[in-house]
C-alpha positions in Angstrom: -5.7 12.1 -10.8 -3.8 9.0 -11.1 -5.6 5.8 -9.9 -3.9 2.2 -9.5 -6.4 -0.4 -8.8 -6.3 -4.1 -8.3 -2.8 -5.2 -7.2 -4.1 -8.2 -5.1 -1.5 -11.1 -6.3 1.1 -13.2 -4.1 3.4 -12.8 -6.8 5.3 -9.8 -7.7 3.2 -8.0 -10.4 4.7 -5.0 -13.0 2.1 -2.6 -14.0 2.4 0.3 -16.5 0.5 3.7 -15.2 0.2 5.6 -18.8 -0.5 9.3 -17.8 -1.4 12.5 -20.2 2.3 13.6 -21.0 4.2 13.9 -23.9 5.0 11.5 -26.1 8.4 11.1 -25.6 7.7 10.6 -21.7 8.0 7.1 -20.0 5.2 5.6 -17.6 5.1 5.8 -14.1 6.2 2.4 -13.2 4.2 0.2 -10.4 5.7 -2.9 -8.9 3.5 -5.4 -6.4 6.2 -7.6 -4.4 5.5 -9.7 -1.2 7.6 -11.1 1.6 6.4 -13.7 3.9 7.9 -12.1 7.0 7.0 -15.5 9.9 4.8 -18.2 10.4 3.3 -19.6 13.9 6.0 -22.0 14.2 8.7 -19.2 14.7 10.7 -21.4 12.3 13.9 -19.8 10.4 12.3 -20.6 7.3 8.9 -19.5 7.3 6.1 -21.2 5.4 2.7 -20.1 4.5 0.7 -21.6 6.3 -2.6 -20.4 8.3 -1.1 -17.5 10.7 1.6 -17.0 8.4 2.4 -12.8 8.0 3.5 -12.0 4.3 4.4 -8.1 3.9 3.2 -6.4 0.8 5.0 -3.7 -0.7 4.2 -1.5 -3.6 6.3 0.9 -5.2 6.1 3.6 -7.3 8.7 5.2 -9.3 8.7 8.2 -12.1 11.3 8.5 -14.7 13.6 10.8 -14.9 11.8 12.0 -18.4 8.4 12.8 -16.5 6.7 16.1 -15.1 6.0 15.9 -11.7 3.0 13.8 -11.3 0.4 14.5 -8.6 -2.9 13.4 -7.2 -2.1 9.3 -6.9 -4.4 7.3 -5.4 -3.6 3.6 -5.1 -5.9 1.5 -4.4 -6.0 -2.5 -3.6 -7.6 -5.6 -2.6 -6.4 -7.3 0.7 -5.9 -11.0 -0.8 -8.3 -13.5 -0.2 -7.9 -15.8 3.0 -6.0 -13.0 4.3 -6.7 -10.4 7.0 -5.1 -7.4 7.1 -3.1 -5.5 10.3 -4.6 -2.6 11.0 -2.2 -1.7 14.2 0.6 0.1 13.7 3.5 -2.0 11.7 6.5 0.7 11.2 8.0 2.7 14.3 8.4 6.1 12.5 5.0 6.2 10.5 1.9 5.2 12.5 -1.2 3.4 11.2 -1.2 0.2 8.9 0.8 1.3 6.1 4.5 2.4 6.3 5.4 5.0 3.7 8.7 5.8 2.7 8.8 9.0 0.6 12.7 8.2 -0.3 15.7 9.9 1.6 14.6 13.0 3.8 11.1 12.7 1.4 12.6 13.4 -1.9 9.8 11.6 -4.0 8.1 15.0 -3.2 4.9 12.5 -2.0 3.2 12.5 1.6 0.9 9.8 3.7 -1.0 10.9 6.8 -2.3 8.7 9.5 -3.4 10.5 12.7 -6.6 7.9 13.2 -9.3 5.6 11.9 -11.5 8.5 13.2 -9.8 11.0 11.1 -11.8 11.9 7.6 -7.9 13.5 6.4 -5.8 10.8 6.5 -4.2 9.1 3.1 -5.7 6.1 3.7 -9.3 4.3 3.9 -10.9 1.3 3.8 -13.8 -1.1 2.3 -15.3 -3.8 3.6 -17.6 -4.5 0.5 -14.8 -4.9 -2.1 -14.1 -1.5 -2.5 -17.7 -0.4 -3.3 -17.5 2.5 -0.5 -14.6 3.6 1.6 -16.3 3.9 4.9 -15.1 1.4 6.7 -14.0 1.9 10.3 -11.4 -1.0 10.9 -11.7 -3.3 14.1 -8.7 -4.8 15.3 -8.5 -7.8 16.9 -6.4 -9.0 20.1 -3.2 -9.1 17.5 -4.3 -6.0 15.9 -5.9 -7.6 12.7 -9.3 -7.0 10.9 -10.8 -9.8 8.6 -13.5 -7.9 7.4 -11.1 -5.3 5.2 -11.5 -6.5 2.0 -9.6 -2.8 -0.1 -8.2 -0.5 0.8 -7.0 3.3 -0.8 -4.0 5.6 -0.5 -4.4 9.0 -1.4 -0.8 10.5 -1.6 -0.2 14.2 -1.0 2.1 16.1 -3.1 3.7 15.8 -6.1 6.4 12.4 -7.3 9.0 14.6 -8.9 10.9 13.2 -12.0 13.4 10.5 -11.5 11.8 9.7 -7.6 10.0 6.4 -6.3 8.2 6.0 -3.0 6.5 3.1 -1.5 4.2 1.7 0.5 4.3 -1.4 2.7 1.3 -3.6 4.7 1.1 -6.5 6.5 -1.9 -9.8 6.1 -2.0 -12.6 8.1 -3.3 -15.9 6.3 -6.3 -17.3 7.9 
């Protein structure tokens, strides 16, 4: 299992993944980047302030060198004075998180979201800094939930050598 904790930064962050391979094999390669997407002024130039909506995206990419690696589980803090959107935030993937698996899914992973019901989705939450993963999120008139403080993607499949695939959510400052 691959594991990828602790991404929580407003700044771009570049972590190395180092994986059982062979020696000659480059790390999976983890990059943190956000976007502030608006603030409540509707202003062309947003600025983060309270209300302001940053996107976070995280991406994950294995070198052409590598196996196939499987069983990833990313996992991250929602950033402080931030609450996360727990509605829906892409058209063609449902739930919180938008996945892109690369062109017609050729990173080889998967994500899942059917409900916050559902025990077999890819994703789960924490509201005690990721001490469980229990959570039940509770969204709010504009579809947010202060009270996530983690949350966990379990990716299905396999990232086959030389893909990348990524992951993007949305926070609203408070």
């Amino acid at each position: 299992m691959i594991r990828v904790r602790g991404l929580c930064l407003l700044l771009p962050v570049v972590l190395l993944l180092l994986l059982p391979r062979a020696a000659h094999a480059a790390p999976i390669t983890v990059t943190k980047t956000a976007q502030l997407v608006s603030d409540p002024t509707g202003n062309t130039y947003p600025k983060a302030i309270p209300g302001a909506v940053f996107d976070y995206t995280i991406t994950l990419a294995n070198p052409t060198l590598n196996a196939a690696a499987s069983g990833i589980v990313l996992e991250d803090a929602i950033p402080p004075r931030t609450e996360l959107r727990v509605s829906d935030i892409a058209l063609l993937t449902p739930g919180p998180v938008a996945f892109n698996g690369g062109l017609l899914g050729t990173s080889g992973l998967g994500y899942t979201f059917t409900s916050f019901d559902s025990r077999g989705d890819s994703i789960e939450f924490s509201s005690d800094n990721g001490k469980s993963w229990t959570y039940r999120p509770q969204p709010d008139a504009d579809g947010y939930d202060n009270r996530v403080t983690n949350i966990q993607v379990k990716l299905t499949g396999s990232c086959v050598a030389g893909a990348s695939a990524s992951l993007r959510f949305r926070v609203r400052l408070r």
